[in-house]
C-alpha positions in Angstrom: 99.3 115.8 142.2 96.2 118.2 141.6 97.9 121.8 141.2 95.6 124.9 140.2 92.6 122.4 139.2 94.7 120.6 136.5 95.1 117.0 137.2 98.3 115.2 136.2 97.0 112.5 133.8 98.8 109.1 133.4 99.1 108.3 129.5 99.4 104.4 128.5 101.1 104.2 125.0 103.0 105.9 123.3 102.4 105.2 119.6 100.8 108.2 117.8 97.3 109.4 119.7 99.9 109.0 123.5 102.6 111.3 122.1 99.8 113.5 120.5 97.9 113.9 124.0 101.1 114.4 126.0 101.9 117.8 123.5 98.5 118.7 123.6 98.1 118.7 127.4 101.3 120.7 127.7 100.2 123.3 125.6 97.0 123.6 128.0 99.4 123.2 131.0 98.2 120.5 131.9 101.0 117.6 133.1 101.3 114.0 132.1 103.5 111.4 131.6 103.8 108.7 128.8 104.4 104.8 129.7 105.0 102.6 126.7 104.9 98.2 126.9 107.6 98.2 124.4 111.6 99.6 124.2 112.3 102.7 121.9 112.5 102.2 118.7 113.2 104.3 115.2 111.7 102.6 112.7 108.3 101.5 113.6 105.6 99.9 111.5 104.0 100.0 107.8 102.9 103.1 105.9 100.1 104.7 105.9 98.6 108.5 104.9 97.3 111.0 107.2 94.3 113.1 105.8 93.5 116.3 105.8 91.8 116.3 109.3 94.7 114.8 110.9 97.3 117.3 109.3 95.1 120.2 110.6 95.8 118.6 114.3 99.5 118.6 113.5 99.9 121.9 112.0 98.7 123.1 115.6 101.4 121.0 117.1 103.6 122.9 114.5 104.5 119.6 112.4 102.4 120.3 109.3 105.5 121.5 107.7 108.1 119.4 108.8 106.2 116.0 107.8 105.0 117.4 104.4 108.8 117.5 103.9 109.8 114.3 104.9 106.8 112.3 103.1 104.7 112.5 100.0 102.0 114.9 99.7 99.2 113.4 98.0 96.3 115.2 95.6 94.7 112.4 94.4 92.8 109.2 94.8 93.3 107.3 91.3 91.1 103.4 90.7 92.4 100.7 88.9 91.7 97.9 87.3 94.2 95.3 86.8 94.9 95.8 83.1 95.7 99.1 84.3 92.3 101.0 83.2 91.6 103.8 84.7 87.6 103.3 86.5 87.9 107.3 88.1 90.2 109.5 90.0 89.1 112.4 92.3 90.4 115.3 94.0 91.7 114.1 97.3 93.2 117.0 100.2 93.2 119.9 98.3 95.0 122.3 101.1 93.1 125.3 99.4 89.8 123.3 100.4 90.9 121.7 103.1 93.5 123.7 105.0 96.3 121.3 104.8 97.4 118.3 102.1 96.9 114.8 102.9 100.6 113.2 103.3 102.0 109.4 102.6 104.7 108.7 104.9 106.0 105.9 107.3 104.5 105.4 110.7 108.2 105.5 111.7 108.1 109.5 110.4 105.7 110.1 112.4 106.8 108.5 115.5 110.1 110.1 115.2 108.6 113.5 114.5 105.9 113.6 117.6 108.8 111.7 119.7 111.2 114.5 118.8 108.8 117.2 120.0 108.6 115.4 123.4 112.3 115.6 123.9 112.2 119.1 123.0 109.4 119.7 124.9 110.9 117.5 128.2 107.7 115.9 128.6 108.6 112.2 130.2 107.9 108.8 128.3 109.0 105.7 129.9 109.4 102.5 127.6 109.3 98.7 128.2 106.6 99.9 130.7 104.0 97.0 130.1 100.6 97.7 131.6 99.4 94.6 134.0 96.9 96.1 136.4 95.1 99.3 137.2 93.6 100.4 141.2 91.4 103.6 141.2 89.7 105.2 143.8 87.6 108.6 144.6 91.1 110.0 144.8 93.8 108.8 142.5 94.3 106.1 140.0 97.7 104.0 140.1 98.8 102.0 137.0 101.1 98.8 137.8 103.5 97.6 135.3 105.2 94.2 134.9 108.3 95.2 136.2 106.9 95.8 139.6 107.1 99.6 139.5 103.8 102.1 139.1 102.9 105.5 138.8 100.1 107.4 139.8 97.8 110.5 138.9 94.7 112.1 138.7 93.7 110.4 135.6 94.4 107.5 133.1 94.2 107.8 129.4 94.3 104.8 127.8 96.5 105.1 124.2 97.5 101.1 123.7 96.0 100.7 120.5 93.8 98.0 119.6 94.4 95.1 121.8 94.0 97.8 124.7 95.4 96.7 128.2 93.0 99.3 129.4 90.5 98.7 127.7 89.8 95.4 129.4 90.0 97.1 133.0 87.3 99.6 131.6 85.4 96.7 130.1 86.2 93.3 131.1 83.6 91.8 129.2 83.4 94.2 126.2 84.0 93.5 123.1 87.3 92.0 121.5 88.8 93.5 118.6 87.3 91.3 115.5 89.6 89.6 112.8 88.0 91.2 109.4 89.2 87.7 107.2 92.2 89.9 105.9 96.0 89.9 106.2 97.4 93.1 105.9 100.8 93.2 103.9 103.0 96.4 103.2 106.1 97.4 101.9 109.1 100.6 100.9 111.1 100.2 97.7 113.5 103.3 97.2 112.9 105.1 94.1 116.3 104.3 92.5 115.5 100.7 92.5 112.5 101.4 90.2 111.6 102.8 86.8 111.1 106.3 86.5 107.6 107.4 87.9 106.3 110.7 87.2 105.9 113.0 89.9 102.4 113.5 89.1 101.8 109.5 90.0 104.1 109.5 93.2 101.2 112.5 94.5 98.4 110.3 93.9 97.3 107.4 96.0 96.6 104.5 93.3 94.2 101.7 94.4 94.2 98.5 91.5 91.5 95.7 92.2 91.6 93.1 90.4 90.3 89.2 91.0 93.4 88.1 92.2 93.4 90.9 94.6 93.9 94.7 96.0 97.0 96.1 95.8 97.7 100.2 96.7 100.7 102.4 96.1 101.8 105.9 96.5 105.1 107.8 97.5 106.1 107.6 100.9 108.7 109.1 102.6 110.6 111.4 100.8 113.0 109.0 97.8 110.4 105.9 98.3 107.4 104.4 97.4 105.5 102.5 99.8 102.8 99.7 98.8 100.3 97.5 100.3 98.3 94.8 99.6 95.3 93.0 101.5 95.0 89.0 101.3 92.0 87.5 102.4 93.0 84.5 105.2 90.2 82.9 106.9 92.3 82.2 110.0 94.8 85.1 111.7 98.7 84.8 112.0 99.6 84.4 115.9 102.3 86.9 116.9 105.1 83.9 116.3 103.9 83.5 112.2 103.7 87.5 112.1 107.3 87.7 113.5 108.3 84.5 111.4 108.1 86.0 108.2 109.9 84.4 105.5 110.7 87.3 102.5 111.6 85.1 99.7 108.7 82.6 100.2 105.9 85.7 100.4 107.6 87.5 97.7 107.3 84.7 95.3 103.7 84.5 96.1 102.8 88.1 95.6 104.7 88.6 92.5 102.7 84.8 91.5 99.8 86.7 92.7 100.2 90.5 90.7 101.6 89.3 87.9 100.3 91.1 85.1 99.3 93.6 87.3 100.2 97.5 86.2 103.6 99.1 86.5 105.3 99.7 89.1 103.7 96.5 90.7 105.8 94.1 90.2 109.2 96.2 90.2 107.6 97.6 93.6 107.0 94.2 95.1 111.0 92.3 93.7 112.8 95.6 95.4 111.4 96.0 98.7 114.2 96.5 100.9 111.6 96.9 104.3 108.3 94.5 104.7 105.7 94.5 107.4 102.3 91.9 107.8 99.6 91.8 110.0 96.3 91.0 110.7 93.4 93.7 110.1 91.0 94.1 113.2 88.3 96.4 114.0 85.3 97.0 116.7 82.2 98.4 115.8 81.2 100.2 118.7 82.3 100.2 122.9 79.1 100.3 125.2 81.2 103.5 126.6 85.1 104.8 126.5 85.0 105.8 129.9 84.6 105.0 133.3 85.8 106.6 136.7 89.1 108.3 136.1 90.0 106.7 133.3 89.3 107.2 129.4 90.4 105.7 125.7 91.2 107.0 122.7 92.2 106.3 119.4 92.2 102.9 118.5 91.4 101.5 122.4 88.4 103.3 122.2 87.6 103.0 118.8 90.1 100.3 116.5 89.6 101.1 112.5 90.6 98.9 109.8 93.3 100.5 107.7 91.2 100.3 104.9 89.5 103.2 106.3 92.9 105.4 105.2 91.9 107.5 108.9 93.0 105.9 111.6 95.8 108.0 112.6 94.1 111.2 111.7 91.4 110.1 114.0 93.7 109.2 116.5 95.4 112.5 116.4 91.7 114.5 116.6 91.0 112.0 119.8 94.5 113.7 121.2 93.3 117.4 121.0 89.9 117.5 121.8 90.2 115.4 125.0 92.5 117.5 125.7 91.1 120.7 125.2 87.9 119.6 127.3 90.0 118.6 130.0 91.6 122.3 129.5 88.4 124.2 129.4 86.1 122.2 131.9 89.4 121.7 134.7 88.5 120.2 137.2 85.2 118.9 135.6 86.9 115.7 134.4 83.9 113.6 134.3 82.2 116.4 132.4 85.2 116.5 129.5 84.9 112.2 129.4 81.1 112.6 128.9 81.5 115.9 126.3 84.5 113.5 124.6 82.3 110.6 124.0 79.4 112.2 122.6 80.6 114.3 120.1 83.3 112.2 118.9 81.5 108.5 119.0 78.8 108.9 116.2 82.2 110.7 114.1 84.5 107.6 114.5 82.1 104.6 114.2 80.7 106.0 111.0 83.8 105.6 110.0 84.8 102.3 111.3 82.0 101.1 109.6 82.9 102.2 106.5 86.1 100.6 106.7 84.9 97.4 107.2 83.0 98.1 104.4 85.5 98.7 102.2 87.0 95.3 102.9 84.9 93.6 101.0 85.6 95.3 97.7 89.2 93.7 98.0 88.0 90.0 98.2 89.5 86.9 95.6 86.8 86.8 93.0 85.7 85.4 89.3 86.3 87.4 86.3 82.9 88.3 85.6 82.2 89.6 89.6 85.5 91.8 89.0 84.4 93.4 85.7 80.9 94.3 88.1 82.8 96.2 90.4 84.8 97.4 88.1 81.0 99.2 86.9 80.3 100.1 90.3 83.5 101.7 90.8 83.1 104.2 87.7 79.6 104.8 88.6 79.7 105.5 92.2 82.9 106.7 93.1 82.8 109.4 89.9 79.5 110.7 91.4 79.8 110.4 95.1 83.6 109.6 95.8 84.1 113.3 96.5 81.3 114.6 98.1 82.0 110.8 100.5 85.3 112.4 101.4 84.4 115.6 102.2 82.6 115.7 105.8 85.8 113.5 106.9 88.6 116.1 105.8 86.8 119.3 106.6 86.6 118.6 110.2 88.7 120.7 112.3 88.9 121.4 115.7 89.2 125.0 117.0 92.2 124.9 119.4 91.6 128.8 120.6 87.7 128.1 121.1 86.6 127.8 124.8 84.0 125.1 124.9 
């Protein structure tokens, strides 16, 4: 396995920080393999918009351009109200600033993009490999799927997401991912099937509260809008009601919910041709991502609320560091798990908390608490909201650096 003091590393997930990591540790020569629980697919997941930060990581990949194409490059963070007052809008991913735009698109264009580069690469992913058990020793760790075949390497990187498989061989009494009280509902309407929208509005990422509820919009991939809303549900969906979804019957209730809300809300909500729900979770903080051969990243070591708008650009800055560390420390590998940890841990969790935080400004309330955030929101996000952003979209990891 071990060739020239660069280990072959085992990669469990292939979502976005798994793909990420695989290109990452080619490009430091460095071999891997990616094993995924569930069978290939296109069109995966809901929207979402990866920042500045994250867009630097791809640009290194050589990606920038191509998914700046394909989705929505977006310059501004606008607040509403739900009579469609304007509370504040601020500069958001200025490239000049920031190096790169920040960029609305599907998960699905993302997948497909860092997928494609795979294939072009010939770097191996495996699907409908679902993770049941891990055996590690001084030597080699072995991962053991539930199809009765394994692999083994020099090391595991654990890159399942949330509801980590690895995770709980790592911790087996760590924390569980907590249910924030919110259902997470999203959306794509093709431009066509809505009013005219100027072009200036499709580049901004528009947030209305109102006391009937949050609902965000922006352009998404290239010829669509995507949306999404957050419902507060005291109890979570199980993965049978989440897969049961009944269109009609929630579109009815969001456009009983929005009504009255500003354009292109409604027309937005009555035209969505692709829908996705599911139930927000976080964790705070891990005691430690890493233990023995094995290591987490992205979301199993670290699971952020979408609220936070960062969770695939932190996933994608997990990819590249760990594997520059495991680049320049080779064959140091307990060194790069200890370096990984402690200068990404206060990063991420700052952030995690934060996006639990926002949660909160999306919840039911009266008329008169609404018109009080409403306040709040001119007040504080016209003074602070870009100097907030700032320290999250100016990181950047030096690629070239040794160290």
């Amino acid at each position: 396995m071990e060739q020239n003091n660069r280990p072959h590393v085992l990669i469990i997930g292939g979502g976005v920080a798994g793909p990420a990591l695989a290109l990452f540790l080619q490009k430091a020569g460095i071999s891997c393999a990616v094993y995924e629980a569930y069978p290939y697919t296109e069109r995966v997941g809901a929207g979402l918009n990866i920042a500045s930060n994250g867009m630097k990581v791809l640009a290194e990949l050589g990606l920038a351009q191509t998914l700046i194409a394909r989705g929505t490059p977006t310059y501004v963070n606008r607040f509403q109200n739900e009579l469609g007052w304007t509370l504040a809008e601020i500069p958001y991913g200025d490239p000049v600033e920031f190096g790169q735009p920040c960029v609305s698109m599907s998960r699905a264009t993302l997948f497909e993009a860092l997928a494609s580069e795979m294939k072009r690469k010939e770097i191996d992913i495996y699907y409908e490999k679902r993770l049941t058990f891990i055996t590690d020793d001084q030597d080699e760790v072995v991962a053991h799927f539930e199809d009765g075949t394994s692999a083994d390497g020099d090391l595991l990187v654990g890159a399942d997401g949330v509801h980590s498989a690895v995770r709980g061989h790592i911790l087996p009494e760590g924390p569980k991912p907590d249910y924030v009280g919110i259902i997470g509902i999203g959306g794509f309407v093709p431009l066509t099937a809505l009013p005219p929208i100027p072009k200036k509005e499709l580049g901004a990422l528009t947030y209305t509260f109102g006391p009937k509820g949050f609902f965000g919009w922006s352009g998404g991939d290239s010829g669509t809008v995507m949306w999404w809303a957050n419902l507060p549900q005291e109890k979570e969906f199980t993965k049978v009601e989440l897969a049961d979804l009944d269109w009609p019957a929630v579109q009815r209730e969001l456009l009983a919910r929005y009504r009255g809300y500003p354009k292109p809300i409604e027309a937005a909500i009555g035209n969505t041709t692709s829908l996705l729900r599911l139930n927000v979770y976080d964790i705070l903080s891990l005691r430690t991502w890493h233990r023995d051969r094995i290591v987490l990243i992205g979301d199993a070591a670290h699971a952020v609320s979408p609220n936070s708008g960062q969770g695939a650009s932190l996933a994608l800055e997990d990819a590249m560091y760990l594997a520059k560390l495991l680049r320049d420390v080779a064959p140091n590998y307990k060194r790069a798990f200890d370096q990984f940890e402690t200068d990404r841990k206060e990063r991420v969790e700052k952030i995690v908390a934060e996006g639990r935080e926002r949660a909160r400004d999306k919840e039911i309330m009266s008329w008169f608490r609404s018109r009080m955030r409403d306040i709040m929101i001119i007040i504080f996000v016209r003074l602070y909201g870009k100097k907030s952003q700032r320290w999250k979209l100016d990181y950047k990891i030096d690629w070239d650096s040794n160290g």
